[in-house]
One Martini backbone bead per residue (centre of mass of N, CA, C, O) as a GRO file, in nm:
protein
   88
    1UNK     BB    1  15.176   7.003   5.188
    2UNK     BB    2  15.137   7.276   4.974
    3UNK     BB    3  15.162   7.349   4.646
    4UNK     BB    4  15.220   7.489   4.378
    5UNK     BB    5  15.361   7.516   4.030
    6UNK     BB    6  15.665   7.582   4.143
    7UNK     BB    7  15.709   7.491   4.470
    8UNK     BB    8  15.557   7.656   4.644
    9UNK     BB    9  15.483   7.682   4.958
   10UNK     BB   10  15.163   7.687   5.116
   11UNK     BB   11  14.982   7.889   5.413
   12UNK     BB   12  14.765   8.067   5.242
   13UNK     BB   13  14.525   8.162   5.114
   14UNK     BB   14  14.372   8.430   4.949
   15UNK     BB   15  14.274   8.554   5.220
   16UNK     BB   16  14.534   8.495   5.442
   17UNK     BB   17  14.441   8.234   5.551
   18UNK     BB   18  14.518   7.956   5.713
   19UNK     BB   19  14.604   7.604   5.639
   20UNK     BB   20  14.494   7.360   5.700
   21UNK     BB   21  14.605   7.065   5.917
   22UNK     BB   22  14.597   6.752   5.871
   23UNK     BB   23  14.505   6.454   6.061
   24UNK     BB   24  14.722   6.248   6.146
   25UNK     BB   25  14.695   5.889   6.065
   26UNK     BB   26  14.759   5.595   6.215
   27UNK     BB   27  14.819   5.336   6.194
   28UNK     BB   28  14.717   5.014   6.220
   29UNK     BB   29  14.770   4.749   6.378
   30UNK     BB   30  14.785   4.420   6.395
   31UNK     BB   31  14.729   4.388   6.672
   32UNK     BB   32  14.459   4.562   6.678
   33UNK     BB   33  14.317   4.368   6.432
   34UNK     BB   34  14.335   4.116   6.608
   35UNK     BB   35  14.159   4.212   6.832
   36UNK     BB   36  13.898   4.299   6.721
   37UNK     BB   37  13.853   4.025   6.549
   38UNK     BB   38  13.834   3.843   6.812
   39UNK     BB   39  13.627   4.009   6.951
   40UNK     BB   40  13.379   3.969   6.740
   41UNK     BB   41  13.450   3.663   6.565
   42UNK     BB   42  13.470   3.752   6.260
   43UNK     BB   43  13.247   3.999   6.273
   44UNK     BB   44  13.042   4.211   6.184
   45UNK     BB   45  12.936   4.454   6.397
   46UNK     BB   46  12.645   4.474   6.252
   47UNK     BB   47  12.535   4.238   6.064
   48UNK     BB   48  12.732   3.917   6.147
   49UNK     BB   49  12.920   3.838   5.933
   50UNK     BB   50  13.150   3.724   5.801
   51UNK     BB   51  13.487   3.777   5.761
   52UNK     BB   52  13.662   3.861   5.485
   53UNK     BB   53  13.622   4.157   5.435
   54UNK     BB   54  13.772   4.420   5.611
   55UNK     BB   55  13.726   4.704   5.806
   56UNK     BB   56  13.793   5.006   5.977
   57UNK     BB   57  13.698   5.188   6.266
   58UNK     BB   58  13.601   5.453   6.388
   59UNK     BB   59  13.393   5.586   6.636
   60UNK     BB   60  13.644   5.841   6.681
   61UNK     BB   61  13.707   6.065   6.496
   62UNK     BB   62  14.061   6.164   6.395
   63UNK     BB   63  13.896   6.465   6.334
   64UNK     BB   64  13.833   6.403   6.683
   65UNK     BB   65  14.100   6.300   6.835
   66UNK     BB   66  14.114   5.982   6.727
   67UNK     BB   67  14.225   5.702   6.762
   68UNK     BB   68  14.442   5.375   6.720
   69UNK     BB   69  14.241   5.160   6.923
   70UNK     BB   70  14.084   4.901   7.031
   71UNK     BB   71  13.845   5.097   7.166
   72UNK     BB   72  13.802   5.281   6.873
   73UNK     BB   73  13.718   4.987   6.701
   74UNK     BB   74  13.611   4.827   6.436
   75UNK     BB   75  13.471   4.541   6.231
   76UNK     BB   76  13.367   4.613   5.894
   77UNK     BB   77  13.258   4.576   5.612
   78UNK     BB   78  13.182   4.729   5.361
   79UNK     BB   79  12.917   4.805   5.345
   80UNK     BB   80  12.880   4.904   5.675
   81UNK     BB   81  13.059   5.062   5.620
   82UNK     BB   82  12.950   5.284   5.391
   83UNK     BB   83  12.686   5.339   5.626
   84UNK     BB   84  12.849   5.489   5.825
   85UNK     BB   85  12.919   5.735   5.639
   86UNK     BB   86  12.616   5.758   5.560
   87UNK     BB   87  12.517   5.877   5.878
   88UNK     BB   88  12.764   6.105   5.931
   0.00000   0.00000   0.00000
């Protein structure tokens, strides 16, 4: 919800058009986390690096009706999680 400066909610820009609403992403849980790593064997999907710090990616982004399901997930270092968004 978006507020003014009043506090009343916003539902229209400027010019009357309706303001769209972010879709809400839902939490990845640790069962899928477990899953995607196990299933990589604790590498990043990209580089094969082993992961000490991963982020998980979507692979049908969340903003494309993209869930956050085993089957949708890589694991990926930092590094190549943000060479993904850029080539995106």
């Amino acid at each position: 919800m978006v507020k003014d400066y009043f506090g009343n909610e916003i539902t229209h820009d400027i010019y009357g058009n309706p303001l769209k609403k972010k879709n809400k992403r839902e939490p990845i849980g640790k069962n899928q986390k477990n899953s995607v790593r196990i299933n990589q064997k604790g590498r990043c999907k990209d580089c094969r690096k082993i992961l000490i710090v991963e982020e998980y990616h979507h692979i049908k982004h969340v903003a494309n009706n993209g869930k956050s399901t085993t089957g949708n997930l890589v694991a990926l270092c930092p590094e190549c999680h943000r060479k993904r968004h850029i080539k995106e």
